[in-house]
VMD Tcl script that draws the C-alpha trace (Angstrom):
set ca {
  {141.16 164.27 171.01}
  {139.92 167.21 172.76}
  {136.40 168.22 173.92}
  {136.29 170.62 171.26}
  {137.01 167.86 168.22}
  {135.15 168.44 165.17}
  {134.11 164.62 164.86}
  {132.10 164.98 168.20}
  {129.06 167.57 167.68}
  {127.87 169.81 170.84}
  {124.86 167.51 171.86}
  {127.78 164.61 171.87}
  {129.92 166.21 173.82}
  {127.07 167.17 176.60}
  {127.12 163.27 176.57}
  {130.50 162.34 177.49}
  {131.02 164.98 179.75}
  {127.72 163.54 181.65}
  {129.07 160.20 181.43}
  {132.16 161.42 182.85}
  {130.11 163.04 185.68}
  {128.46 159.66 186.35}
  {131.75 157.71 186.90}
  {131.26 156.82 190.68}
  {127.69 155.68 189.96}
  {129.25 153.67 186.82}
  {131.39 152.09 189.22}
  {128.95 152.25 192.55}
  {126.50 150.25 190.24}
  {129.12 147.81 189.08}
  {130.35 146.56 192.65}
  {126.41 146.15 193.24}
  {125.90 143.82 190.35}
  {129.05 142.14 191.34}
  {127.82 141.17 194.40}
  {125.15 139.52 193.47}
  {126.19 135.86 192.58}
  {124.75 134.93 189.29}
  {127.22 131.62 188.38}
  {126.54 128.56 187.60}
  {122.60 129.10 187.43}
  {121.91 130.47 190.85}
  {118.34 131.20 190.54}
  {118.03 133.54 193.90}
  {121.00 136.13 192.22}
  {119.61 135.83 188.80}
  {115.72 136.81 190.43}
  {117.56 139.95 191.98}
  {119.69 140.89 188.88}
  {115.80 140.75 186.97}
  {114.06 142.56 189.31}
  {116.35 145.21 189.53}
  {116.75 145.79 186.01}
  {113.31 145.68 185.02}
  {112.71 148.44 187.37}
  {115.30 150.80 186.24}
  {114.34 149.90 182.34}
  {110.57 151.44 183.58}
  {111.73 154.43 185.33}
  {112.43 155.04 181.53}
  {109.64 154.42 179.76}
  {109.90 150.85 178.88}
  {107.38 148.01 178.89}
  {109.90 145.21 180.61}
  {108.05 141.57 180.30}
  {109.54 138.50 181.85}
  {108.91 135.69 179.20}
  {109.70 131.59 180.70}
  {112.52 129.73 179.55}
  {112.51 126.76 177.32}
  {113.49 123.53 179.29}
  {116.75 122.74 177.34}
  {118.08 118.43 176.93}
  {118.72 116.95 179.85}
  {121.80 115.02 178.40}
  {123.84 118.48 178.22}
  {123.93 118.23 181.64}
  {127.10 116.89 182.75}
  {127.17 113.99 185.49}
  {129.70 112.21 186.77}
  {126.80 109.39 188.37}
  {125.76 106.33 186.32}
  {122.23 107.18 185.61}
  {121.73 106.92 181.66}
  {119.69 109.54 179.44}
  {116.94 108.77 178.20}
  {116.03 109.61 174.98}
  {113.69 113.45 174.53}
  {114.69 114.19 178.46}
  {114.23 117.28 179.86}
  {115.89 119.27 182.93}
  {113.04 119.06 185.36}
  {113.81 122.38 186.98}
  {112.00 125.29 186.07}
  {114.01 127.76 183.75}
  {115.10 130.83 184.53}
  {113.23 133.83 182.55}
  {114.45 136.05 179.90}
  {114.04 139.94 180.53}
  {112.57 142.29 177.31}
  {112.11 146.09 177.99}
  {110.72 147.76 174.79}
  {110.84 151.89 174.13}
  {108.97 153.08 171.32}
  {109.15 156.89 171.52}
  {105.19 156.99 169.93}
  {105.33 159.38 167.59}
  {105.01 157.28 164.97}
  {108.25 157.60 163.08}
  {110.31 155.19 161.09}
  {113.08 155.27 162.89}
  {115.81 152.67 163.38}
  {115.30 149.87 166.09}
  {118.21 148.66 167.68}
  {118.08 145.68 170.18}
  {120.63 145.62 172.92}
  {121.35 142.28 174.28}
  {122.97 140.94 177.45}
  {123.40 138.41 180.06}
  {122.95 138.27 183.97}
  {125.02 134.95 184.18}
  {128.80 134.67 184.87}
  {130.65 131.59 184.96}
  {131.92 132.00 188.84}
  {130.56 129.91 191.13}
  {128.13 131.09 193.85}
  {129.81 130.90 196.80}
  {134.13 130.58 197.24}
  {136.15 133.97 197.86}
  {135.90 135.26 194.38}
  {132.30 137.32 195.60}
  {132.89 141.03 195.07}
  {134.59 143.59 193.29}
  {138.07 145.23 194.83}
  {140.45 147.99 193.56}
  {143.63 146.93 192.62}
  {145.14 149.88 192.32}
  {146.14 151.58 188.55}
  {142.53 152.13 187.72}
  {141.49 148.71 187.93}
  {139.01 146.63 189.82}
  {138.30 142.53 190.24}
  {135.63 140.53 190.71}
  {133.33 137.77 189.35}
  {131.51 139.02 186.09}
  {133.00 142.07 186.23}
  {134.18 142.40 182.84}
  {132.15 139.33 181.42}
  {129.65 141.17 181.50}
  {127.77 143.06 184.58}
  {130.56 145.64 183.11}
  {128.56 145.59 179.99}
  {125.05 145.64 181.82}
  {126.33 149.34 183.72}
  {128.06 150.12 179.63}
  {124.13 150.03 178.41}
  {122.05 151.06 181.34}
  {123.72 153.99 181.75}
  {124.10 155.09 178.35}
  {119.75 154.74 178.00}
  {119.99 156.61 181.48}
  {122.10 159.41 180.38}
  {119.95 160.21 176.83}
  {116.64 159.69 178.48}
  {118.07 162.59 181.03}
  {119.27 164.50 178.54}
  {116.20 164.77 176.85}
  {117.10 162.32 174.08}
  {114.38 160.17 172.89}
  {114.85 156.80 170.48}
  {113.48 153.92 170.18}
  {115.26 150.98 171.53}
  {114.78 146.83 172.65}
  {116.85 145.72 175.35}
  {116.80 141.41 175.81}
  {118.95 140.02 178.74}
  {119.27 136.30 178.97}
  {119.73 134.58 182.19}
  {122.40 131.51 180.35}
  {124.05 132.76 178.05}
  {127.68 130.89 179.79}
  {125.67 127.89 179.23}
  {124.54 127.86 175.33}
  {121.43 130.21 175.30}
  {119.05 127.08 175.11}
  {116.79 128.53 178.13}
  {116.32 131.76 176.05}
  {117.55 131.48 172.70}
  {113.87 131.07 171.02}
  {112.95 133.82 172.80}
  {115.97 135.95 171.82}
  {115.47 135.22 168.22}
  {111.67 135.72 168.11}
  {112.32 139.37 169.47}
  {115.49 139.85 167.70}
  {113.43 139.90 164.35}
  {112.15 143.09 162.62}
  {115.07 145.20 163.92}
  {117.60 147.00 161.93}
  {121.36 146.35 164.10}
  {122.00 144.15 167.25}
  {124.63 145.45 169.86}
  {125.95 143.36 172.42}
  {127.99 143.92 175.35}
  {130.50 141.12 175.67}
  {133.88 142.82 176.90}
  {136.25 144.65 174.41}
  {139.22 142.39 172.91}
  {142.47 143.74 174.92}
  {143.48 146.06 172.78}
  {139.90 147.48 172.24}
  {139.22 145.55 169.23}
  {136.16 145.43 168.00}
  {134.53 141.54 166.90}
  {133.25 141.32 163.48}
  {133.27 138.21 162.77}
  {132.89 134.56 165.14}
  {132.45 131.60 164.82}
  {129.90 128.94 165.65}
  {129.31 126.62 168.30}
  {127.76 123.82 169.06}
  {127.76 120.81 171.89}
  {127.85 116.92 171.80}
  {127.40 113.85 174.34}
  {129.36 110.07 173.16}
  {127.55 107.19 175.72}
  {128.61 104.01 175.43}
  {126.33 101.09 177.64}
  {128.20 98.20 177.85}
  {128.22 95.08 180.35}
  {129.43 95.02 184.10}
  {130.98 92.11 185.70}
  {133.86 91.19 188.10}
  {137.55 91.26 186.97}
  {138.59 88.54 188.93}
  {135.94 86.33 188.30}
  {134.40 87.06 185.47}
  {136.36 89.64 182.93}
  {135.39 88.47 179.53}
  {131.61 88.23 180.22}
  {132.27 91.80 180.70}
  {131.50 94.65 177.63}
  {133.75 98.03 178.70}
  {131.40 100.99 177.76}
  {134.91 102.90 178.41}
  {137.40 100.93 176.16}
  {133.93 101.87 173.96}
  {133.78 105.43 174.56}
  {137.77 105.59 174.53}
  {137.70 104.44 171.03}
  {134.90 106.92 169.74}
  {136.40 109.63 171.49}
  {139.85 109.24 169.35}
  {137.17 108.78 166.00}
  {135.39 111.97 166.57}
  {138.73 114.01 167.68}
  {140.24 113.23 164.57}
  {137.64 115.07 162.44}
  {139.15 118.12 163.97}
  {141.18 120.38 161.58}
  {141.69 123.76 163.11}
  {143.28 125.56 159.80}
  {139.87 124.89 158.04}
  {138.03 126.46 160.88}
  {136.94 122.65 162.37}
  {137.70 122.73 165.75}
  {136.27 119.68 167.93}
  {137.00 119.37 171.99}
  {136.14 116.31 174.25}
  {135.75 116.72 177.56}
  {134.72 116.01 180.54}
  {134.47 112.11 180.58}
  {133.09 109.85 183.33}
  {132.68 106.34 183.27}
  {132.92 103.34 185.59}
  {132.35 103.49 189.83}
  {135.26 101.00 190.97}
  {138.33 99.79 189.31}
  {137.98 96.03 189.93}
  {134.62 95.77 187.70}
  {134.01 96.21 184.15}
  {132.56 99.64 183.51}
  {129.00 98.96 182.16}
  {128.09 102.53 181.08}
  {130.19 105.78 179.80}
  {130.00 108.96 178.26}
  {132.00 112.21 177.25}
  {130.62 115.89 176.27}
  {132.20 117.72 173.86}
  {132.28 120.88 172.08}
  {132.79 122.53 168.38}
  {133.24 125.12 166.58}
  {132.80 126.34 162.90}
  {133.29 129.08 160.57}
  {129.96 129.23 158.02}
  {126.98 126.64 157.58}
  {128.33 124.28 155.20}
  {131.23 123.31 157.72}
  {128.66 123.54 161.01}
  {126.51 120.48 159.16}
  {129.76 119.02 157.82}
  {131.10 118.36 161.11}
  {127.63 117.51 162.55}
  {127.07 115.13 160.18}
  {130.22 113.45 160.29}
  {130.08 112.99 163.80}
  {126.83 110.63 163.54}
  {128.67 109.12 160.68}
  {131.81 108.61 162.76}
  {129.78 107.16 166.02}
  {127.09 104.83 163.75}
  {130.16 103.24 161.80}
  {132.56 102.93 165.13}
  {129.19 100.99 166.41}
  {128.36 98.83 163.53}
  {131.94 97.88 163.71}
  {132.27 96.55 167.18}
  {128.90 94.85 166.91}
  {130.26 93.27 163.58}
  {133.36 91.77 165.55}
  {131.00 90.86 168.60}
  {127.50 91.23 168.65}
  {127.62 91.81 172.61}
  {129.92 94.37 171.98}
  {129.38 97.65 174.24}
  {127.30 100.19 172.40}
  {128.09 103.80 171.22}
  {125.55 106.55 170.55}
  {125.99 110.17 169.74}
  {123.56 113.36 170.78}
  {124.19 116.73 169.11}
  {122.83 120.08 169.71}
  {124.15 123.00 167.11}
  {122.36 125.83 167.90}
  {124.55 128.90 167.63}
  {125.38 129.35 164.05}
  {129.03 131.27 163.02}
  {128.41 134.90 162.46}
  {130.16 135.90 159.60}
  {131.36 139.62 158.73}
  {129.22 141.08 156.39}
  {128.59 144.75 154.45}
  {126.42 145.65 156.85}
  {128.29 143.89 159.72}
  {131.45 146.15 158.73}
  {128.99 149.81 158.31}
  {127.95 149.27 161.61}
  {131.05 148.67 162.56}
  {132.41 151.89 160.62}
  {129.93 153.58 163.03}
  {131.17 152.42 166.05}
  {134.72 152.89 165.14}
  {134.34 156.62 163.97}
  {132.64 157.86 167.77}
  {135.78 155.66 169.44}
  {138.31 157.61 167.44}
  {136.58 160.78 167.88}
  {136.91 159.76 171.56}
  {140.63 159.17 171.36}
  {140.52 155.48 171.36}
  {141.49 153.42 167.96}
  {139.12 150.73 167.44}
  {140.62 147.94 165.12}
  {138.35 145.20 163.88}
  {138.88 141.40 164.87}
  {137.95 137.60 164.55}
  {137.60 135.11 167.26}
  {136.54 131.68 167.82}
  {133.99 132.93 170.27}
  {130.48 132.71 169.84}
  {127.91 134.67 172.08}
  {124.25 135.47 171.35}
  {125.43 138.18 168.56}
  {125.37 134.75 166.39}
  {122.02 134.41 167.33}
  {120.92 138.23 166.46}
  {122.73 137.78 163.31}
  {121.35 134.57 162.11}
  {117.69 136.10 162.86}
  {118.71 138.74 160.06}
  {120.17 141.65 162.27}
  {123.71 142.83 161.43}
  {125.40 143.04 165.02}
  {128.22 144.16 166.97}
  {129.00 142.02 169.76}
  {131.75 143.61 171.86}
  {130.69 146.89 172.77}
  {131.73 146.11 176.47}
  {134.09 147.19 179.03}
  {137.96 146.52 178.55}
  {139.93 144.28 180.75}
  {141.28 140.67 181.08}
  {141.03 137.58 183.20}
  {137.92 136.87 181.33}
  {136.28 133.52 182.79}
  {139.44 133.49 185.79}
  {139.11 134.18 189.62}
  {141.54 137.13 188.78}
  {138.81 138.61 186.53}
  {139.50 142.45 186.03}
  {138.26 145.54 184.26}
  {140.06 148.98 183.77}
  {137.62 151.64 185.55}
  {137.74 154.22 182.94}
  {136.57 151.75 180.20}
  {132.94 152.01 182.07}
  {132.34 156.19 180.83}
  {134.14 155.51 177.52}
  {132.00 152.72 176.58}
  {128.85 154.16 177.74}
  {129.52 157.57 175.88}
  {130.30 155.67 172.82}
  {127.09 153.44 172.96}
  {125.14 156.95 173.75}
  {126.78 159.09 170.69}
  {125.89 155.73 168.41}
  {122.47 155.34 169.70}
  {121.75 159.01 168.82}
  {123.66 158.86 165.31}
  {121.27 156.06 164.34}
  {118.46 157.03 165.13}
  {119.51 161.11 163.66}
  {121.24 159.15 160.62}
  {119.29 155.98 159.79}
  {121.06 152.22 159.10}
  {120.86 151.11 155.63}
  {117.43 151.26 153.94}
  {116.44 152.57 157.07}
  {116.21 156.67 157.09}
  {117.54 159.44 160.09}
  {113.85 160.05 162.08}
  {114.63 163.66 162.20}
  {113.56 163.78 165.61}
  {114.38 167.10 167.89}
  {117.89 167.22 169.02}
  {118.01 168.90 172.86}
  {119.96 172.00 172.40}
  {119.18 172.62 168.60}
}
mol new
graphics top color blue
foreach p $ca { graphics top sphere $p radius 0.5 }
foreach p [lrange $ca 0 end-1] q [lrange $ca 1 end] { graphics top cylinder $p $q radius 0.2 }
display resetview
């Protein structure tokens, strides 16, 4: 559509056309944030990626806190030693913080309170040749985190830039975690205690290819099989030996079997250590694996069965031989499915009518994903999660992002940001505010 489209009022159109004046900043910004390596929880690129958002989120107004991580289970940490878990471990290392920059305009109106929500972390690792962001010619650009999601970060710092210099004031949250690759488990109680008491949630995970929009994911959740068994030498002395990986071989094929992916059960093992040398009997074992779910009952289904599977597989090889290796089973579920909802879909709605206004369909989708709009949701937020950049390569070294995608998200996140707080989200009235211009 053209700048003079009915669907796109004057003060939304001084918006896109500033947006589109911004687009070497958009993209100056994004090599910046590229550069900074933020994989694989390295602390010195997540402490610059903090400080340098918390000090453009004051230069607007906001009140930016920096509230400490939880320590998450040690046993989610995969190692390929033979040191054992022990039971309520933590991860000694201090965890990285969670960033919360609140807005509240202060004039005391009801209006609607949006949280924005991203992450700083990427899943490339610090150091290699995959360390900035390059043209590739046709409008496109690679690098690590460049759609997934420092794209997103520019998509919702600029669009706050552009209304705060516009004259624009709403009220607005913005929470970025620091491991969100890595489950959320640093951040996710502070994410939820925040996320309460607002009316929508808007993430900024990267666009589906064809600029779908995600309504609707599923769940996720992470497990750990170890098996302790009994070493000895094969030469010498193989049957006083208990394999803790002919143990964890057989559990693995129990819990695998629960999956059923045309129900929505999906169940992945992998990776598995176990044993140091191949002439000795491996006395310890283990395997981390991952699942995901469409709606509660099937998330504590599948958790359930899991102990259920791992207890029985145990009684049953100490009933055969009470020496008999050992198999135990942790589980941590913490990201429930988000489901599509009425108020999922009006949000939705929203979105959808600025993107067409814009020119750009925007057809709804589900995925198997899950990101911290599951979280948002499940603290009673209706949330879109996918308001990001568009591109492809997501979580490859060939990561990429089409340029353009950088003004055209940020307008759209700047026209809805104004609509709700001008129109109101469900029982939540427009604030009436003054519009710049009217």
């Amino acid at each position: 559509m053209t700048s003079t489209s009915p669907s796109l009022d004057t003060f939304e159109i001084r918006i896109r056309e500033a947006m589109r004046s911004r687009q070497a900043l958009l993209e100056r910004d994004l090599a910046e944030l590229v550069a900074i390596p933020t994989g694989q929880d390295h602390r010195p690129g997540l402490s610059r990626m903090h400080d340098l958002f918390a000090v453009r989120l004051r230069a607007l107004g906001a009140e930016v806190e920096s509230i400490p991580g939880r320590a998450r289970p040690a046993w989610l940490e995969i190692r390929t030693g033979t040191d054992t878990h022990e039971e309520g471990d933590v991860v000694s290392v201090e965890p990285p913080p969670t960033l919360v920059a609140t807005f509240r305009v202060g004039d005391e109106v009801a209006a609607a309170r949006p949280i924005l929500c991203g992450h700083f972390d990427t899943v490339h690792p610090p150091n290699g040749p995959f360390q900035s962001m390059n043209s590739i010619g046709e409008g496109r650009a690679t690098g690590p985190g460049v759609m997934d999601m420092k794209g997103g970060l520019v998509v919702m710092l600029s669009a706050l830039e552009v209304l705060a210099e516009l004259g624009r004031t709403t009220d607005w949250t913005v929470v970025i975690v620091p491991d969100e690759e890595t489950g959320t488990y640093h951040s996710e109680r502070t994410l939820v205690e925040v996320a309460r008491g607002h009316d929508v949630g808007l993430v900024f995970e990267p666009a589906l290819a064809d600029g779908s929009l995600v309504v609707e994911r599923m769940g996720s959740g992470s497990f750990m099989i170890e098996s302790h068994g009994r070493a000895a030498h094969v030469g010498r002395a193989f049957t006083d030996g208990r394999s803790a990986v002919v143990a964890l071989a057989r559990a693995i094929v129990e819990v695998s079997a629960l999956a059923d992916p045309e129900r929505g059960r999906i169940v992945n093992i992998g990776p598995m250590h176990g044993g140091g040398v191949t002439n000795a009997v491996p006395h310890h074992a283990r395997a981390w694996g991952n699942v995901r779910y469409p709606d509660p009952e099937t998330q504590r289904a599948l958790e359930a069965e899991i102990h259920d599977a791992i207890a029985g597989l145990d009684a049953s090889l100490k009933g055969t031989d009470p020496e008999a290796a050992s198999v135990a089973v942790r589980t941590s579920f913490i990201r429930p499915a988000k489901p599509e909802t009425p108020k999922v879909l009006a949000l939705a709605e929203r979105a959808r009518e600025i993107s067409e206004a814009m020119g750009h369909p925007m057809p709804f989708a589900s995925t198997g994903g899950a990101c911290d709009g599951n979280l948002l949701q499940a603290a009673g937020v209706p949330t879109i999660d996918t308001l990001g950049v568009r591109g492809g390569g997501m979580h490859r070294p060939d990561e990429f992002i089409e340029l353009a995608s950088l003004a055209e998200r940020a307008t759209l996140l700047a026209v809805l940001l104004h609509r709700l707080d001008r129109d109101g989200f469900g029982d939540r009235g427009g604030s009436s505010r003054r519009i710049p211009g009217d």
